[in-house]
C-alpha positions in Angstrom: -19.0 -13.9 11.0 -15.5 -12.7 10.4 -15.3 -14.7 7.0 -19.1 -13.2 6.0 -18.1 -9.8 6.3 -14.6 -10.4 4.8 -16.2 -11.5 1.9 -19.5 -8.9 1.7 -16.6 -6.2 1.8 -15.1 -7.5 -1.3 -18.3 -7.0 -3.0 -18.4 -3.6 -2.0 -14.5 -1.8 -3.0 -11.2 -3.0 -4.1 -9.2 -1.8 -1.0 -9.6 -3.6 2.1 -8.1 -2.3 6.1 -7.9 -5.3 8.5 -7.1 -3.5 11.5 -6.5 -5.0 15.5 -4.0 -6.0 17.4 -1.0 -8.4 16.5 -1.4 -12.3 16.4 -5.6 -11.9 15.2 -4.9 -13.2 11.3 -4.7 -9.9 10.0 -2.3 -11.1 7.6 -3.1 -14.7 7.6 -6.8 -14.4 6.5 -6.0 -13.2 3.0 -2.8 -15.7 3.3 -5.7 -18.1 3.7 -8.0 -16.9 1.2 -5.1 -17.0 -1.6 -4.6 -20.6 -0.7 -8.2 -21.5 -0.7 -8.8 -20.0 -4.3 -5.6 -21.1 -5.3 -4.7 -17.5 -6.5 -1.5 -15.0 -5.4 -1.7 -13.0 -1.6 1.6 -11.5 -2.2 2.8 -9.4 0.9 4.4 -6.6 0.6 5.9 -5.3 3.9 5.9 -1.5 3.9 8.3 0.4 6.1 8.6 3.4 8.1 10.8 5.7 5.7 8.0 5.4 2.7 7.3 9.1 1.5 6.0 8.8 -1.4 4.7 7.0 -5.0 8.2 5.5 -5.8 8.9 3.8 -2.6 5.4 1.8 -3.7 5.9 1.8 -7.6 9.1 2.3 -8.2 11.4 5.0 -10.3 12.8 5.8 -13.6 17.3 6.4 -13.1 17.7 9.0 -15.5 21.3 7.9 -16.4 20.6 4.3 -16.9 17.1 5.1 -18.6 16.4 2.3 -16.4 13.0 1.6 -14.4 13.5 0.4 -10.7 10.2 -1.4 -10.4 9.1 -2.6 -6.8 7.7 -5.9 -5.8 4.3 -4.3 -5.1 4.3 -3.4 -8.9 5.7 -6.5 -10.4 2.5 -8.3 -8.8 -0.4 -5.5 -9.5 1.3 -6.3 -13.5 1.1 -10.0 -12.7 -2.7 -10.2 -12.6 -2.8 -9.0 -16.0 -1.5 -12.2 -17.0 -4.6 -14.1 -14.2 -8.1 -14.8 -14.5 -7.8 -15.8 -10.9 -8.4 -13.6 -7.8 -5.6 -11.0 -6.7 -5.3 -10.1 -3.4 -2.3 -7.6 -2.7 -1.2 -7.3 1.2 0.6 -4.4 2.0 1.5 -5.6 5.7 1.6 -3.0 8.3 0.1 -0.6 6.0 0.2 2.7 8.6 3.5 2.2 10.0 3.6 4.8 7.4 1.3 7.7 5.9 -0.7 5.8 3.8 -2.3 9.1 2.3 1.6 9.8 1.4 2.7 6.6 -0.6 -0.6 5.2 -1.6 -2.2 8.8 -3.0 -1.9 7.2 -6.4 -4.3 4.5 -5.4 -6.8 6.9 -3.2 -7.0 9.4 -6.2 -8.3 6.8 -9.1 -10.5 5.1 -6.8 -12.4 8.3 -7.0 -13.7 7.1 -10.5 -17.0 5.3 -10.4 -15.3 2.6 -12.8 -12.1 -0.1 -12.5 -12.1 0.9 -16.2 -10.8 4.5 -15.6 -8.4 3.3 -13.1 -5.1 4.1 -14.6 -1.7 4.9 -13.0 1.3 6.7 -14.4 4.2 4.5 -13.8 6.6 7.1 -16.4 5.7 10.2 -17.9 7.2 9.3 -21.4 7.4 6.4 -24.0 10.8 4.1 -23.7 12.3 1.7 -25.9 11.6 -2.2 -24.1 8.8 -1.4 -22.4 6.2 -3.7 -21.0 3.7 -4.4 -23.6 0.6 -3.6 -21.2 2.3 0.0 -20.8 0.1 2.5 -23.0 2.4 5.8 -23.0 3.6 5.1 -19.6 0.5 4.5 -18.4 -1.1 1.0 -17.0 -4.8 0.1 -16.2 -5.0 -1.4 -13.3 -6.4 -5.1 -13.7 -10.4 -5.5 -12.3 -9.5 -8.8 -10.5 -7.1 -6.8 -8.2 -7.8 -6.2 -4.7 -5.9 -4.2 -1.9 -5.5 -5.3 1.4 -3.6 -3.3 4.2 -3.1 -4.8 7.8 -2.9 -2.2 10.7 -1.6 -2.3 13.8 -2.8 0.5 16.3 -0.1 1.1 18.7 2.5 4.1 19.4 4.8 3.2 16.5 2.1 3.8 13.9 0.1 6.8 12.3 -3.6 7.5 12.3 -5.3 6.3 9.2 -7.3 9.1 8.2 -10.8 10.0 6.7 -9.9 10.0 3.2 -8.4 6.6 3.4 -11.3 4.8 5.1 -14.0 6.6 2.9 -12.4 4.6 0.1 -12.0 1.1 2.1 -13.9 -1.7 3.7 -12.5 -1.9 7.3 -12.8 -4.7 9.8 -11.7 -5.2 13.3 -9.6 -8.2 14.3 -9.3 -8.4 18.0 -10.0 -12.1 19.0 -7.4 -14.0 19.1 -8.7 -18.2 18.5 -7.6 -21.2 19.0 -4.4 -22.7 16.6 -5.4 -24.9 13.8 -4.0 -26.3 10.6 -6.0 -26.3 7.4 -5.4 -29.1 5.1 -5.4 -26.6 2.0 -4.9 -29.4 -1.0 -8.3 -31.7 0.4 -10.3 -28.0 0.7 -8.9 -25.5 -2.0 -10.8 -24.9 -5.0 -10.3 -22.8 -8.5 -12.4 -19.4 -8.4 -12.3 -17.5 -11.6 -12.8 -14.0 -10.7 -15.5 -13.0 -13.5 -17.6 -15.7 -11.7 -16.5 -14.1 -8.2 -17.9 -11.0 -9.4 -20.8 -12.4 -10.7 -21.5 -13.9 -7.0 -21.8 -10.5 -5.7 -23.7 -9.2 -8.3 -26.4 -11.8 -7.9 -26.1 -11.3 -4.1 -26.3 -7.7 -4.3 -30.1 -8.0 -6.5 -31.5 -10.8 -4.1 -30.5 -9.3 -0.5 -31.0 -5.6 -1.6 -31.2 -2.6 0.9 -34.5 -2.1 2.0 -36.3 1.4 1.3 -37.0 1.4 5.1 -33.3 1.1 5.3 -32.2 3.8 3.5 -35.4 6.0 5.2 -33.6 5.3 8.4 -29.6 6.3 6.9 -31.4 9.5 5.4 -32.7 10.5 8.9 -29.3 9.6 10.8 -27.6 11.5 8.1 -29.9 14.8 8.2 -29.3 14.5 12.1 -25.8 14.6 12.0 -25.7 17.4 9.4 -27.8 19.4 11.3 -26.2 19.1 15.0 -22.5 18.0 14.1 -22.0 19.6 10.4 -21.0 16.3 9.1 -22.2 13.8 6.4 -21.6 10.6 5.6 -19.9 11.0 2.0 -21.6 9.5 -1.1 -18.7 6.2 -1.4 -20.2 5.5 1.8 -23.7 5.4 0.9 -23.2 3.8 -1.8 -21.8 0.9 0.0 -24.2 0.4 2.3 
């Protein structure tokens, strides 16, 4: 069940919260995955002090005209170069504020298509750089996806509203018995057009029912009317 809805999440948004206590997979599911599809998990461990865009992306030094550019960044460019699944794991995602560091992220996934989602990485043309840079800006690739792992304890902040109305979010709180997977007898390509495609076609066979969506429309009127809340329109458009 935990690897059915792992998966029907990915068919739904790009960005990904595995949240539960320590020692449940969090970060050795998409580990897993990366193995299985023989594609790149990289983890990026994100600490305590992270403010702000640069501590993610990186920054421009102004007297060496030179751009500092961060692990996280150096794989999100990678994937350009993959037809292979991408699956970015920012480990212990709300040990700082993730509205903070990752507003870059929250903001474009407002636009209805991958193909609008574009981050500034420098605000001006330079001499040597990266060929997939288009006046400092950089289209982030469509077989990216974002995973954060989240612990809930007294050393970490609240993930808030606007960051779980953009993400798929599971709950890992089983711990199961130890066992080794013998990745080179099991693990198989997976080109991610043909990933995509998979959720497509799953999406038009196992469709929402009307009677569904009756039932969403008259818990959503209900709330409006005796809590003055809504569920927002990302969230009805995953279901």
């Amino acid at each position: 069940r935990t690897l059915a809805l792992f998966f029907a999440g990915m068919g739904t948004t790009h960005f990904a919260i595995l949240e539960g206590i320590s020692g449940t997979g969090k970060t050795s599911l998409p580990y897993a995955f990366g193995k299985f599809f023989k594609s790149r998990s990289p983890i990026v461990a994100v600490q305590p002090s992270w403010k702000d865009r640069s501590e993610l992306i990186g920054y421009l030094n102004e007297f060496t005209k030179r751009f500092n550019e961060t692990d996280f960044l150096r794989s999100v460019y990678a994937a350009s170069y993959s037809d292979t699944i991408n699956i970015i794991v920012l480990d212990e995602m709300n040990l700082a504020r993730i509205e903070y560091y990752f507003a870059d992220f929250l903001s474009i996934m407002e636009m209805p298509s991958m193909d609008e989602w574009i981050i500034e990485i420098v605000n001006t043309d330079l001499e040597g750089d990266p060929v997939l840079l288009d006046h400092g800006k950089f289209l982030i690739p469509k077989n990216v996806w974002f995973l954060g792992t989240a612990n809930n304890d007294d050393s970490t902040f609240s993930i808030t509203d606007k960051v779980y109305d953009r993400a798929m979010s599971m709950s890992l709180n089983k711990k199961t018995e130890v066992f080794e997977a013998e990745w080179d007898a099991d693990s198989m390509y997976m080109d991610n057009d043909f990933f995509v495609q998979l959720f497509d076609d799953a999406k038009a066979k196992y469709s929402i029912s009307e009677e569904a969506l009756s039932k969403l429309a008259a818990i959503d009127k209900y709330k409006v009317q005796n809590f003055k809340i809504s569920f927002g329109n990302r969230i009805m458009k995953q279901f």
